[in-house]
C-alpha positions as CSV (number, residue, x, y, z in Angstrom):
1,X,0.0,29.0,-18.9
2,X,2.7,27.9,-16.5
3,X,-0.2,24.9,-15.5
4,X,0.8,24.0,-18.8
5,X,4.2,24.1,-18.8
6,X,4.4,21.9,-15.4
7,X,2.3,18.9,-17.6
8,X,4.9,16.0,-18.5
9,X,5.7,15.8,-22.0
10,X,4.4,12.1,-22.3
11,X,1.4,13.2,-21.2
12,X,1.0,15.6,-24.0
13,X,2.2,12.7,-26.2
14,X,-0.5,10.4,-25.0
15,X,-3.1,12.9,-25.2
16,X,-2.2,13.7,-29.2
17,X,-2.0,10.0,-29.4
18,X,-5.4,9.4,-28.5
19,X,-6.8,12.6,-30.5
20,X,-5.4,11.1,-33.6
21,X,-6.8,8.2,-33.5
22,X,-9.9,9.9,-32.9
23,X,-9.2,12.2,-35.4
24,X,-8.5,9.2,-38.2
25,X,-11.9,7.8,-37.7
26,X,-13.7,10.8,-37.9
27,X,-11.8,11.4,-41.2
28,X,-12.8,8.6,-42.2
29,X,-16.6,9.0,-41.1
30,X,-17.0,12.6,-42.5
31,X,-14.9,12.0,-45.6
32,X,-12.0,14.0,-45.3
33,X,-9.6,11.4,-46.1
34,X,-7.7,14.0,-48.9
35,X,-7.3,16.5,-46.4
36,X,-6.1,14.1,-43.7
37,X,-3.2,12.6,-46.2
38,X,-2.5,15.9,-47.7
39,X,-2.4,18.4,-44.7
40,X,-2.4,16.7,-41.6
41,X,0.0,13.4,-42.3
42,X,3.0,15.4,-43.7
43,X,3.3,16.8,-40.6
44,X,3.8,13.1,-38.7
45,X,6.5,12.7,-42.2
46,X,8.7,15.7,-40.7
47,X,8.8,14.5,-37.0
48,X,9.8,11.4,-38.5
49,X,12.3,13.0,-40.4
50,X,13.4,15.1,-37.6
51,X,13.9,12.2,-35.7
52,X,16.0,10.1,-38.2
53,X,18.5,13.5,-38.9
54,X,19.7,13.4,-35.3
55,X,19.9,9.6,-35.3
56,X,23.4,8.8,-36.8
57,X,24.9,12.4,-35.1
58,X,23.6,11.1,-32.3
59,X,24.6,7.6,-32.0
60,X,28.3,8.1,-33.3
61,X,28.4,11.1,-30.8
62,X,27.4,9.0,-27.7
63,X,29.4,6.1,-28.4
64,X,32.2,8.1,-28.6
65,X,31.9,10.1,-26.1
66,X,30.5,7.1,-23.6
67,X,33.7,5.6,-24.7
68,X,35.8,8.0,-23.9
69,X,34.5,8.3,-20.2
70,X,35.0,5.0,-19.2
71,X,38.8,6.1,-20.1
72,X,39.8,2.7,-19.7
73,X,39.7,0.0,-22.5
74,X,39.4,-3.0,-20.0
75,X,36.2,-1.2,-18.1
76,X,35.0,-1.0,-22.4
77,X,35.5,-4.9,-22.5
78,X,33.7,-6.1,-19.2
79,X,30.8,-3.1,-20.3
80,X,30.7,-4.7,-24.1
81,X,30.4,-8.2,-23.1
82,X,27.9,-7.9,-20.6
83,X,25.2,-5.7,-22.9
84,X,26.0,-8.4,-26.0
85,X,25.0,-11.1,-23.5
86,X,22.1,-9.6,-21.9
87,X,21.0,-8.4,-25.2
88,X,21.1,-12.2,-26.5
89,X,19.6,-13.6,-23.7
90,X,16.4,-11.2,-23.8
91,X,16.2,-12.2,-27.6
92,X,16.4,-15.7,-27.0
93,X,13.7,-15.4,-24.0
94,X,11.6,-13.3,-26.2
95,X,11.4,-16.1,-29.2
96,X,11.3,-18.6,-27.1
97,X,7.7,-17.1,-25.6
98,X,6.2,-16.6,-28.7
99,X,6.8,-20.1,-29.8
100,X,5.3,-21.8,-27.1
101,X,2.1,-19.3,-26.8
102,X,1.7,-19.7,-30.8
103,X,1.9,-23.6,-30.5
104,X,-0.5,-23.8,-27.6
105,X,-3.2,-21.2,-29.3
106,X,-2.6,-22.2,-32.5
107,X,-4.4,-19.3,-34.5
108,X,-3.9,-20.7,-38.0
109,X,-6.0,-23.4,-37.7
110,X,-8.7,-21.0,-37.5
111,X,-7.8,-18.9,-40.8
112,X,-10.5,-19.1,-43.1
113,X,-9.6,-20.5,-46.9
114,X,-11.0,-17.7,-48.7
115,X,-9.1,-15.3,-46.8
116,X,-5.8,-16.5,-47.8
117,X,-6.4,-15.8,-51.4
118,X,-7.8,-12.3,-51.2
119,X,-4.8,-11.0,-48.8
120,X,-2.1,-12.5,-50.8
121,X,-3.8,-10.8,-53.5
122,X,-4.2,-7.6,-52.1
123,X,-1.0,-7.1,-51.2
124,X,1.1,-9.0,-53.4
125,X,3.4,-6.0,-54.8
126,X,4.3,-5.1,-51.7
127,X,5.3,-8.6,-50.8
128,X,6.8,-8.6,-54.1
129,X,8.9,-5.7,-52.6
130,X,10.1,-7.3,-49.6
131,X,10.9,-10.8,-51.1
132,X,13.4,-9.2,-53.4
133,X,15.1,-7.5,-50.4
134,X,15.3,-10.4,-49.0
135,X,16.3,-12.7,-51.7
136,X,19.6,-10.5,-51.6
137,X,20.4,-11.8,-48.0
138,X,19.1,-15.1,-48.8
139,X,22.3,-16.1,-50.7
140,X,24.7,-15.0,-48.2
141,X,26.9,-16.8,-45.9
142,X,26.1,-17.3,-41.9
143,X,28.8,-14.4,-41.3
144,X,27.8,-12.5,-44.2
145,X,26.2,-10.2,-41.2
146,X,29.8,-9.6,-39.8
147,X,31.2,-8.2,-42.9
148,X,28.4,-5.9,-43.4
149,X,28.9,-4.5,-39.9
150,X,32.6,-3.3,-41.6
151,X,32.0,-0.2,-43.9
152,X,34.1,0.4,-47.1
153,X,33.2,4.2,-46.6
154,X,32.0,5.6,-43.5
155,X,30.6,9.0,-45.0
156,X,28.8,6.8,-47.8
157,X,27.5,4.3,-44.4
158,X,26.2,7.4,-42.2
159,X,24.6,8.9,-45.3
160,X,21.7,6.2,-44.3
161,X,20.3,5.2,-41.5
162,X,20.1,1.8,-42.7
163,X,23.5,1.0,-41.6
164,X,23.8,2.2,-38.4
165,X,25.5,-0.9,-37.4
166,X,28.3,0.5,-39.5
167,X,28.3,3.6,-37.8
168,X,28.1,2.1,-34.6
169,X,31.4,-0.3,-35.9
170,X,33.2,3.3,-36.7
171,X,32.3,4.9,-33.4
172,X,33.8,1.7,-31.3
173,X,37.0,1.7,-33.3
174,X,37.2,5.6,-33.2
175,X,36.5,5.9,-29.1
176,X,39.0,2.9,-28.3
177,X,41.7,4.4,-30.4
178,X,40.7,7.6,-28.5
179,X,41.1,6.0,-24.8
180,X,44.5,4.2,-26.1
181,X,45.8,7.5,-27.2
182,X,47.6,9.7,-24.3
183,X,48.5,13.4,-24.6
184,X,47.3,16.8,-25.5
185,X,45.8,16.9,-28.5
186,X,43.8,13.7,-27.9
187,X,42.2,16.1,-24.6
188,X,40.9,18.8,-27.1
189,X,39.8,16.3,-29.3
190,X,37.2,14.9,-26.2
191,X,36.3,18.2,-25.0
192,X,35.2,18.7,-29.0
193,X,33.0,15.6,-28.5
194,X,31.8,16.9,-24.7
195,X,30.9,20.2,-26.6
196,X,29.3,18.7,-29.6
197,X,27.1,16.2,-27.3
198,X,25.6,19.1,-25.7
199,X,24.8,20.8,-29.0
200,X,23.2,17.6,-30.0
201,X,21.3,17.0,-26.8
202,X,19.8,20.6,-27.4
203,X,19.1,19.6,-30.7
204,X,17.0,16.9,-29.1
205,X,15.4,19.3,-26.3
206,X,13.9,21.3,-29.6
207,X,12.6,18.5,-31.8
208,X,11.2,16.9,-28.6
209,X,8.8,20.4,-28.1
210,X,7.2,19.2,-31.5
211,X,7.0,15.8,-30.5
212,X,2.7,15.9,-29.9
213,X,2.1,17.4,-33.2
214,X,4.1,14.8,-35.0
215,X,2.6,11.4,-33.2
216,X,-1.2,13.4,-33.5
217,X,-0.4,13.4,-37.1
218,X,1.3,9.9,-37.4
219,X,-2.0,8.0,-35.5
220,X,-4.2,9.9,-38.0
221,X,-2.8,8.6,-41.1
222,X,-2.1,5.5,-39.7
223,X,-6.0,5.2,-39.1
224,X,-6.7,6.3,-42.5
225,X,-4.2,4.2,-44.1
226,X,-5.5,1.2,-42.8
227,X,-9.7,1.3,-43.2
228,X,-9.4,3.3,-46.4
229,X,-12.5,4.7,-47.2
230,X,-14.8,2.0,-44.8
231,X,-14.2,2.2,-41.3
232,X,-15.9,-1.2,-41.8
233,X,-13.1,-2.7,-43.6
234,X,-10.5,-1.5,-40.5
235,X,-13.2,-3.9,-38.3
236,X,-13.3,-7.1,-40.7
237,X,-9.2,-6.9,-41.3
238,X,-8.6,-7.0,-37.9
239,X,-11.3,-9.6,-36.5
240,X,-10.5,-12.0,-39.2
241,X,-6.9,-12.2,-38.0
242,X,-7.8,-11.4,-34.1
243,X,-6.3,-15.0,-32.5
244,X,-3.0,-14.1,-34.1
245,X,-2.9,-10.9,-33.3
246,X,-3.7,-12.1,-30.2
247,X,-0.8,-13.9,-29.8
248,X,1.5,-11.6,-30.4
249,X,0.0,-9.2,-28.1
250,X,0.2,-11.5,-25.1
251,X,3.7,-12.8,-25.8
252,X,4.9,-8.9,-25.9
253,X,2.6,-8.8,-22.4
254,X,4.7,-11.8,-21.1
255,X,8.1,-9.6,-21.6
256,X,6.6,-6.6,-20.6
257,X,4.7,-8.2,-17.2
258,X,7.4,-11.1,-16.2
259,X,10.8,-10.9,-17.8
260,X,11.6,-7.3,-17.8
261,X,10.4,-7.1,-14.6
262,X,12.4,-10.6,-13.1
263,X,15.2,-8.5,-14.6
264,X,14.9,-5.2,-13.3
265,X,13.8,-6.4,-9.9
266,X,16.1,-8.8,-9.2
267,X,19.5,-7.0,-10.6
268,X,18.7,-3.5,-10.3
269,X,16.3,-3.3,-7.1
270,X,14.6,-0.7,-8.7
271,X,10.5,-0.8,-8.5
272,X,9.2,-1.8,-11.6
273,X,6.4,0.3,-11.4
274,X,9.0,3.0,-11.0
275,X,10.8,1.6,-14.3
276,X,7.4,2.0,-16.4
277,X,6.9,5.3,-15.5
278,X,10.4,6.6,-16.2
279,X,10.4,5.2,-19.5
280,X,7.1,5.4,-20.6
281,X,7.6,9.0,-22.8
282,X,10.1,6.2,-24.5
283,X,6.9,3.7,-24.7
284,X,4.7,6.5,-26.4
285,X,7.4,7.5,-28.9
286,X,8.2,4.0,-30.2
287,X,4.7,3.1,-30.4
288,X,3.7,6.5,-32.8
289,X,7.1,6.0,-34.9
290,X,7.7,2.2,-35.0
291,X,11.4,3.5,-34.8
292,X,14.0,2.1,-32.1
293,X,16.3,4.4,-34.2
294,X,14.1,7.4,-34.1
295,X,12.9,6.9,-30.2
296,X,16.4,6.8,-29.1
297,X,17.0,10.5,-28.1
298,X,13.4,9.8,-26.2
299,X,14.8,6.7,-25.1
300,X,18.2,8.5,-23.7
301,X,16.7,11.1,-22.2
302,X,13.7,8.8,-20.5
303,X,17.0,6.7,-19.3
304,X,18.9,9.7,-17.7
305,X,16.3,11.5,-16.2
306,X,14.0,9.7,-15.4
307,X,16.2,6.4,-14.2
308,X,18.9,7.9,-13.4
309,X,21.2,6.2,-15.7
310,X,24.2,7.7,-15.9
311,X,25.5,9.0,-19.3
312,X,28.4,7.1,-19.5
313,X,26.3,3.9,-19.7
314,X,23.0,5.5,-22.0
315,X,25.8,6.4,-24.5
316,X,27.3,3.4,-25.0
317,X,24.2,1.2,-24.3
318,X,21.2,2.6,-25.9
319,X,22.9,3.2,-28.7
320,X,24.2,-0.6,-29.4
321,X,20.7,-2.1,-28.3
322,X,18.6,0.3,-30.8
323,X,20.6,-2.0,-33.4
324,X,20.6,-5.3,-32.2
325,X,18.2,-5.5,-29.9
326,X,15.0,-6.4,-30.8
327,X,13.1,-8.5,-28.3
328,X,9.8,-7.6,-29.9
329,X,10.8,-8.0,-33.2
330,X,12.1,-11.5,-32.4
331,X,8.8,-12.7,-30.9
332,X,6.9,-11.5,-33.4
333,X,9.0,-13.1,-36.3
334,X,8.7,-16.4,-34.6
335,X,4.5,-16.4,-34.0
336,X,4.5,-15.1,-37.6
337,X,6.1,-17.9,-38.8
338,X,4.6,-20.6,-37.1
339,X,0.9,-19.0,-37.7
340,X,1.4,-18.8,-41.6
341,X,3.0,-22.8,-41.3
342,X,-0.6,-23.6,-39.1
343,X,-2.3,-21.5,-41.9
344,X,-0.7,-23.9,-45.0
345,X,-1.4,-27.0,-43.4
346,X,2.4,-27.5,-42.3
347,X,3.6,-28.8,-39.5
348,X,6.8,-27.6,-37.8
349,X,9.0,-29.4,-35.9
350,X,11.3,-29.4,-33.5
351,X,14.3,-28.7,-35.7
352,X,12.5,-26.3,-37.8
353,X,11.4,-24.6,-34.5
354,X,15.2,-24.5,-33.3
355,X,16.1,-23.4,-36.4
356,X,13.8,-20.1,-36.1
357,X,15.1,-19.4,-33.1
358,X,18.9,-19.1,-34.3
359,X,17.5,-17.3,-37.5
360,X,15.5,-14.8,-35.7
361,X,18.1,-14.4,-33.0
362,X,20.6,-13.7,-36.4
363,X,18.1,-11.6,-38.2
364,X,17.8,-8.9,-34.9
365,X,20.9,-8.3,-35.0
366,X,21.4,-7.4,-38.4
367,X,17.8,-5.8,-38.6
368,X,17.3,-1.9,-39.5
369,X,16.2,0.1,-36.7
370,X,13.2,1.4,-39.0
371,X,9.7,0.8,-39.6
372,X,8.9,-2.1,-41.2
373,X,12.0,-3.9,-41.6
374,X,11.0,-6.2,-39.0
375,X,8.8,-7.8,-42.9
376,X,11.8,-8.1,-44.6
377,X,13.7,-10.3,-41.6
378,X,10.6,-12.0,-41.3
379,X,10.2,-13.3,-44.9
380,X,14.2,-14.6,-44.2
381,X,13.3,-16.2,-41.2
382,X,10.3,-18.1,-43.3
383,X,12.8,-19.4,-46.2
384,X,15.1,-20.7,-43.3
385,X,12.2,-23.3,-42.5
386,X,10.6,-23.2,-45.9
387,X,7.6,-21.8,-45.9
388,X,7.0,-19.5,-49.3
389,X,7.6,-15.7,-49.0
390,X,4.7,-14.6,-50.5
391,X,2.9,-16.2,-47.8
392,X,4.1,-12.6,-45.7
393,X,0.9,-11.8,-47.3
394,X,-1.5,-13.6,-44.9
395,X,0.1,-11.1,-41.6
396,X,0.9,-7.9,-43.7
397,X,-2.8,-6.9,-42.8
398,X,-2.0,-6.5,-39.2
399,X,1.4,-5.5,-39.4
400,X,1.5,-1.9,-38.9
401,X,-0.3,-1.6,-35.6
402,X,1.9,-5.1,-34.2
403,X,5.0,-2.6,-35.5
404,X,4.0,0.0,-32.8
405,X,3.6,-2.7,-30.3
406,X,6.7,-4.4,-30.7
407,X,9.1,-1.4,-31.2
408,X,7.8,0.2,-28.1
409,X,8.8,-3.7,-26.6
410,X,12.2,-3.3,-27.8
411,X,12.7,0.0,-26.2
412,X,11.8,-1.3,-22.9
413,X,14.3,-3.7,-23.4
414,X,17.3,-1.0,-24.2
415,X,15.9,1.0,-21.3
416,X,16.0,-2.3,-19.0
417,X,19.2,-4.0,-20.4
418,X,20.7,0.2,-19.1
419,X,19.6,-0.2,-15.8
420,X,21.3,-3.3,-15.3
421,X,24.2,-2.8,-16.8
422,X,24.3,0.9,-14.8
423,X,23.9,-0.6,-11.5
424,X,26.2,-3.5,-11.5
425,X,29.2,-1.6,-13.4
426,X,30.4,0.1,-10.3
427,X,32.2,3.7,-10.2
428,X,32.8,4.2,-14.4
């Protein structure tokens, strides 16, 4: 038993993630689909859930509290500018790789005809779904994303995790008015925070014990959700869009393998070998939930203990990048565009290129820390440079399993974006 206990909890994690998908197929072979959706994949739904509860106490908490520490308003400036621009610089980087590995492979010429009907068939009302949630942000100005960080009610704005950039707004003007403020009573009101951040990190601790069940249950029904009934039809959907999958894959290789590294090595001097293994529980997490949002105590606690990142810099960092920081996201959203433009016969040029990368670079920011608004951004990002939204149909195939891949992407990024900022900010 104590063997047992001394076993890293990723470990556990990657274990339950390979026995679910192991366990989805043979659902799928031996016909137990029912019983798989009905009393295995509810279980995945509650870690989920568990997950999204401590989000928003966790991210106002953390700001505020990283805030706080710094004590010192100017230290918050030099801090915030440098995460914005490494943030945008990563994001930039990130689209700018998958449009030149999309225009040298070129995987749309290779779609078949046939294939572009029955897909945007298949999935058409859940296209339908996405086009009118983006439609809404469609009309709106190029700083309509700037008002919507400002809430008109910040109970009604943490009530969802959709607008944690709200939160997040709320949290920055609540710490600074906290470090600007001298006196007494503003000392009790930080210890309340120091307190509650340790109630919340326990919180954490607990949900984290349940953390194997949950991704064994999430790979299951995301194997039976996919091939249906026909392992068969898992096989055809993904071979018949393998090239842009492809794509994708090595593009979210190229910021794994050379620019986190570049980063990491050169401003941090920290192996990056070292760096994958301390936040690979993070990794693990992100791929099973397809949540930056839901990761992030994984992603804080990777950080801290693992790294050792100092609090001070998690809180405020991790937080802000779970948001707006979605290098993954951003690669993916350009290769998706120019595949279904290689897929309709239309060429892209340079202007249209330039103009997906400002879009995309836009649309992370404002993009929902959940699983599968990355769609929603995307179909935006295809109406800046005109391609049809229903054409969302021809990737939505593929889309779950590219989800995992690029969230766990965008963590690294957080985790990497930390270590810089940690080791170049000096005593805090």
């Amino acid at each position: 038993m104590t063997k047992l206990k001394r076993i890293p909890l990723y470990v556990w994690i990657l274990l339950a993630l390979l026995l679910g998908i192991a366990y989805g197929f043979a659902s799928i072979f031996f016909g137990i689909n029912s019983f798989t959706v009905n009393w295995i994949a509810p279980f995945g739904e509650i870690f989920i859930k568990l997950l999204k509860l401590i989000a928003i106490p966790l991210i106002f908490v953390s700001l505020v509290k990283g805030i706080s520490d710094l004590g010192d308003a100017s230290k918050l400036s030099g801090m915030g500018l440098r995460t914005f621009f490494l943030y945008i610089i990563s994001t930039v980087m990130a689209i700018s790789i998958g449009l030149l590995i999309v225009n040298t492979i070129q995987p749309g010429s290779f779609f078949p005809e046939d294939k572009k009907e029955e897909y945007a068939e298949s999935f058409k009302s859940d296209v339908l779904e996405k086009s009118l949630n983006a439609q809404e942000l469609e009309g709106q100005g190029p700083l309509q994303f700037l008002v919507d960080i400002v809430p008109e009610n910040i109970i009604s704005a943490a009530g969802n995790n959709i607008n944690m950039l709200q939160v997040i707004f709320f949290a920055l003007l609540f710490g600074i008015a906290l470090i600007m403020i001298k006196g007494k009573n503003v000392k009790l009101v930080i210890s309340f925070f120091d307190g509650l951040n340790d109630v919340i990190l326990k919180i954490i601790d607990i949900i984290m014990r349940f953390a194997p069940i949950g991704v064994f249950a999430l790979m299951a029904s995301v194997i039976v959700d996919v091939a249906g009934d026909n392992p068969a039809n898992s096989v055809q959907l993904f071979a018949s869009l393998g090239l842009y999958t492809l794509s994708v894959v090595i593009g979210l290789l190229a910021m794994m393998i050379f620019v986190y590294p570049l980063f990491v090595t050169l401003l941090t001097k920290i192996p990056y070998l070292k760096f994958l293994r301390g936040v690979l529980p993070a990794q693990l997490l992100a791929f099973s939930t397809s949540s930056s949002a839901a990761t992030l105590p994984m992603t804080k606690k990777s950080c801290e203990e693992n790294l050792g990142i100092r609090s001070e810099v998690t809180n405020f960092v991790l937080p802000i990048g779970a948001t707006i920081n979605m290098d993954g996201t951003s690669l993916y959203q350009a290769v998706a565009a120019v595949f279904i433009a290689q897929t309709l016969g239309i060429q892209l040029d340079i202007s249209a290129q330039l103009t997906i990368i400002l879009t995309a670079t836009l649309a992370s920011i404002g993009s929902a820390a959940v699983p599968g608004a990355g769609m929603v951004m995307l179909i935006v990002v295809l109406e800046a440079v005109g391609l049809p939204a229903e054409s969302v149909a021809l990737v939505y195939a593929v889309d779950r399993p590219l989800d995992m891949l690029r969230t766990a992407v965008n963590v690294t990024g957080d985790s990497a974006v930390s270590s810089i900022i940690d080791k170049n900010s000096g005593e805090i």
